[in-house]
Structure formats: C-alpha cells, structure tokens
N, C-alpha and C positions, 0 to 999 in steps of 0.2 A: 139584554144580551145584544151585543152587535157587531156586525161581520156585514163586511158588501161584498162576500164570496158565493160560492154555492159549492155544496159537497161535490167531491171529486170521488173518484173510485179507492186513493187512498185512505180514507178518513175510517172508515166504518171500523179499521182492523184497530185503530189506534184513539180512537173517539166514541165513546160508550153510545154515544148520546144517538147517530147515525147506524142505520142499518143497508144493505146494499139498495133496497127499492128507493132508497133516499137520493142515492146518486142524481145531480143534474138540480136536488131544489136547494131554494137559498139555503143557506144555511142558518143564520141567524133566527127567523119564523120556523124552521125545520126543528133545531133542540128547543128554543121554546113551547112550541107542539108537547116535543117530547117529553118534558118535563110535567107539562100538564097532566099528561097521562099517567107519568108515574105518583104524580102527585095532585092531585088535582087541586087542594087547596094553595096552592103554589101561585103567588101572583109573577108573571112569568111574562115575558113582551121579548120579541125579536123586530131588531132593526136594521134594516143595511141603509148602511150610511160608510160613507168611505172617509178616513180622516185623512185632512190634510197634513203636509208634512214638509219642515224644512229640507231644501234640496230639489224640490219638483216644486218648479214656479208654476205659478198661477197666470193663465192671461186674461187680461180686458174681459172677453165673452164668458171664460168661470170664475172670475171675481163674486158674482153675486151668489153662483150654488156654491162655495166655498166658504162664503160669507152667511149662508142657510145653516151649512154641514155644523161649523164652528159653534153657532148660537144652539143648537141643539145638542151637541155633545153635551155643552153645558150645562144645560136643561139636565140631561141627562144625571151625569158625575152628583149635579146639586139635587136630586132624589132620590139616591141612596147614601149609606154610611160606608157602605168599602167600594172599594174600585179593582178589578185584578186585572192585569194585563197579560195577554197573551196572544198578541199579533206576532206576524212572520217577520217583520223588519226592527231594525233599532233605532229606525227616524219615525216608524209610528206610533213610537213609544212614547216621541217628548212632548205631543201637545196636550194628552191626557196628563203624562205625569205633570204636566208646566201647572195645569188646571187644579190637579187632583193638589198642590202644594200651594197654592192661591185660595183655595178655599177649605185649608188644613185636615184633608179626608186622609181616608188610610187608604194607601197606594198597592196591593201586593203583585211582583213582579215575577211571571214565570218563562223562562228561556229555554230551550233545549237546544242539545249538539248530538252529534251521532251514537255518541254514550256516557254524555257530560248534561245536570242539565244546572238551572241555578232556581231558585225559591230566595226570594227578600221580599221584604216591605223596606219600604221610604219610610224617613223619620217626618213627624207632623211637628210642626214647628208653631209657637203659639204666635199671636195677633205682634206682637211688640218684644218679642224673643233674638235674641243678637246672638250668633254665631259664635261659638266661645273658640278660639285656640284649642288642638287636642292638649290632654295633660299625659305626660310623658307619666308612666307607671299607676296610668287607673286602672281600675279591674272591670269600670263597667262606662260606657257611653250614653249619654243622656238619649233618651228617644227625640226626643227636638233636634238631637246635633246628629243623628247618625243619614248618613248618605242616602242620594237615590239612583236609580239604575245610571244614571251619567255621570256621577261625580267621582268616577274615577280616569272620566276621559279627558285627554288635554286637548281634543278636537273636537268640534261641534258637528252634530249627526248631520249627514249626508245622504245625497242617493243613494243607498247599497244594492241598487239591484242595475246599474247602467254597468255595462259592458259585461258583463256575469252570463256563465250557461246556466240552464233550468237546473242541473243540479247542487250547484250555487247559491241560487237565490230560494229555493226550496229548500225545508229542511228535510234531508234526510234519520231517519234516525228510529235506536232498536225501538220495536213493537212495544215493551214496556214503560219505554222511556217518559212518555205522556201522561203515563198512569199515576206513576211515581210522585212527578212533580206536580200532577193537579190534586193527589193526596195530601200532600205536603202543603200546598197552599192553603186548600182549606184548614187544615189543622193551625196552620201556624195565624189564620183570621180568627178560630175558634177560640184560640189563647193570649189573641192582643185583645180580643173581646171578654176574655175573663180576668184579664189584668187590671188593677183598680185604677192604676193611668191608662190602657186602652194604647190609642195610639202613638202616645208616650211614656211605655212601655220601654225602660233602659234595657240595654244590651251589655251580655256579658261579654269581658274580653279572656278572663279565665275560664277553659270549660271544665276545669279541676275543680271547681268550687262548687259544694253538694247544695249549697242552698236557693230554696224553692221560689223562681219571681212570680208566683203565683198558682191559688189553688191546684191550674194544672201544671207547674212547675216552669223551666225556662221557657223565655220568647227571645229566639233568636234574631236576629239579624238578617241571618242570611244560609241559605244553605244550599252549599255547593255538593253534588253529588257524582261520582266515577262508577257508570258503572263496567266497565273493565273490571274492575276488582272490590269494586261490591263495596263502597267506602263512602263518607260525604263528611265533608268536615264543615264549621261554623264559625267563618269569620265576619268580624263587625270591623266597618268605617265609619270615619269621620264625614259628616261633610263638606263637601267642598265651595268655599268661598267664590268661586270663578266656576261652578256650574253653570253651563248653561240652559240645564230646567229649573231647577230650582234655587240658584242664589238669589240673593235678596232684590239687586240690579234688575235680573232678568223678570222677578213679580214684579216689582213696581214699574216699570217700562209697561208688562204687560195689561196691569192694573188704569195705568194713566191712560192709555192712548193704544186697545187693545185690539183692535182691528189693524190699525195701520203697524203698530209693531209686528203682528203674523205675519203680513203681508210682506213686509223686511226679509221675514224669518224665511218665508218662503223662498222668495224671489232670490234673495243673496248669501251667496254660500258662504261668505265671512261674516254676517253680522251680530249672529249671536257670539262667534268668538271676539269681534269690538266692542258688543253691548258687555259681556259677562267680563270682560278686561283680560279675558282669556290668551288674547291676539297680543297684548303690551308685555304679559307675565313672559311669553314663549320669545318674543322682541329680546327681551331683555334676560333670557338665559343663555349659559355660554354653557353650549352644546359639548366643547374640549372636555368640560369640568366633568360630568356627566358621564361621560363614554371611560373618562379618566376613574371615577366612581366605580362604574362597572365592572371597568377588568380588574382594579380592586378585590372584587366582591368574589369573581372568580377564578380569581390566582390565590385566594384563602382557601 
C-alpha cells in the first residue's frame, strides 16, 4: 500500500479503513495497521513514498530521491500480480501504469467525480504482441489491444493541480461514491483472476450477448457509473497507438534508457507527446475537418 499523504478529517466518512483518532497519521502504515487487525494473516506493508510525475520537474538537488522513489515503485509493482490505482491526479497515474505495461501486470484503474466514478483495467499486452488496427463490427476486443487510463487522451498528462483552488484539485464527492467503485474494483480483479487468459481476458463490445467469459461470467473493460440516476454502463476501447503510457515507443524509450527518459518526462511538457508521435498526428490534423465533423454530428 502506498500514499505519501496522512489522513485528513475527511477520509474516515468515505475510507472504511480510517477511523477519526486516525486523523494526522500517515496513511499508508495507518490502513496497513488496519488491515492487520482485521486480518491478521494478511501480509500487509504501508509505504509513503511520493511518485514522480510528468509536468513537475525535478531539480539537480531531487534528482537522486526521485531517482530512489522511481527504483522502488519498481521494486514494488514487480512483487505483486495486480496493481490498483487510485491517487488524486491523472499525471500520477502514468508512471505506474507506464511500469505496470513494461512488465505486463494487471493495471486496475479507479477515478471518481462528484457523482460519476470509472472502474477499468489496462489491457496486458504480451512480450512480442503488435497492436492490431480495431476491426470495424467485432463483438469483443482482445485483452492485449484494449486501452489504458490515457489512451483516449490526445494530450500528454500534465500539472493538474497549478493555478486550481483546493476545491479543484481535491476530489469532492458523494459519501458512497468511494465505496461503490472500490467494490467494483475488487470484483472486476476477482474475475480477471478467474478468467483462463487472466489479464488477457477479451472484452465484450455487445452487452446483449448472454454468454459467460468466465466461470464468474463477463470481464469488462471498464465501468462508468452515474450516480445521479443510479446507472453505469460498460464501454471497451481500443488501444491507442500514440499513448503516451503505454504505446510501444513510449516502453521501449522507457526500456532502453529509463532514467533519463523519466527525467525528459519530467522536466518537458512536450516530450511524451514527440516521443509517443502524438505532437506530429495533432501537426498534422486539420482542425476545419473536425469541428466541420461535429456540427455534423449535431445538426443530425
């Protein structure tokens, strides 16, 4: 478990694991503790450690604890078999998932909004697996080809917390909302795990279709939830060639010469979109066509 936070006075209402005397300690050793308790045979370890992130450079004097942090996530990610994400930002999402897709783990990604939240896994992609083209009118997505939390951005993650008030950069959000999708996560690990591919586990693109991808029945994708009106539907992606976590570019850059491409990553806010070719594709789109697409779409 790791966080370089410490419980706040919100957490307790929306976070099982915290109680109010908890307020003010780490948190990471805090639910570790806690789990112990409820379980004792639970091998259980809290860590703060803070992850690095493209968008906030690094300088000269935190080069080398950056360079610490980096090597031990690793460590980390490469001692278990799933990874769940669930930090406050969406640039401290990429260098786990960059990691968690370099060393083909299963990824699952949990987000929330004020009463929206999202439940995916990342597709695990094998050692020598090449990206196929979607095929227009499949019914299901190979777990190797389906996306991860960034392949549907055309812009490479960022600072999101500079010029933002605290309520901003904080997630606000209903009392249940937490509960829901850390249920959801586990369930949806419990049945890539019961799946005879596991992390390549295809995705349905028909949710019409009654038959079972495994003893415990479908393994979605992804699962968007409203709750305004009490709803959540399951859409699967492809993924995307000019991601800049997980295309093939951005692993083997990272692969070859992985220190100093972080450090890139870091320091320059364009270079995952030159590295991932993301920068050339957007170069080379005519914007007219697009917007001309759109109103299209909504004068139909």
């Amino acid at each position: 478990m790791l966080d370089n936070g410490k419980v706040s006075y919100s957490n307790p209402v929306r976070q099982s694991l915290f109680n109010f005397d908890d307020c003010g300690k780490p948190k990471a050793e805090t639910a570790a503790a806690r789990i112990k308790q409820i379980n004792p045979s639970a091998e259980s370890r809290g860590v703060a450690l803070s992850i690095p992130m493209p968008g906030h450079p690094v300088t000269k004097l935190e080069e080398e604890k950056v360079k610490e942090s980096i090597t031990e996530l690793e460590e980390l990610i490469d001692s278990v078999d799933v990874v769940f994400l669930l930090t406050d930002t969406r640039e401290s999402r990429w260098l786990p998932t960059l990691i968690c897709s370099s060393k083909h783990k299963i990824c699952i990604n949990s987000a929330l909004g004020f009463d929206t939240y999202l439940v995916m896994r990342h597709g695990v992609k094998g050692e020598c697996e090449v990206l196929e083209a979607p095929h227009i009118g499949a019914s299901t997505i190979a777990g190797s080809q389906l996306g991860c939390y960034f392949c549907n951005d055309v812009v490479a993650p960022g600072d999101s917390t500079k010029d933002r008030t605290l309520d901003q950069m904080c997630t606000v959000t209903r009392p249940g909302n937490a509960f829901v999708a850390a249920s959801l996560a586990v369930e949806l690990m419990v049945s890539i795990l019961q799946h005879p591919l596991e992390g390549q586990a295809p995705a349905t693109l028909d949710l019409n279709d009654e038959k079972q991808d495994s003893c415990l029945g479908r393994v979605p994708h992804q699962i968007r939830g409203f709750l305004a009106h009490f709803s959540s539907v399951q859409p699967a992606s492809h993924a995307f060639d000019k991601c800049t976590a997980c295309c093939m570019e951005i692993i083997s850059r990272y692969r070859e010469n992985k220190m100093g491409f972080l450090m890139e990553a870091f320091n320059d806010a364009n270079y995952l979109e030159k590295v991932s070719g993301l920068a050339d594709m957007l170069e080379n789109t005519n914007f007219d066509d697009v917007w001309e697409f759109d109103s299209d779409i909504e004068s139909d």
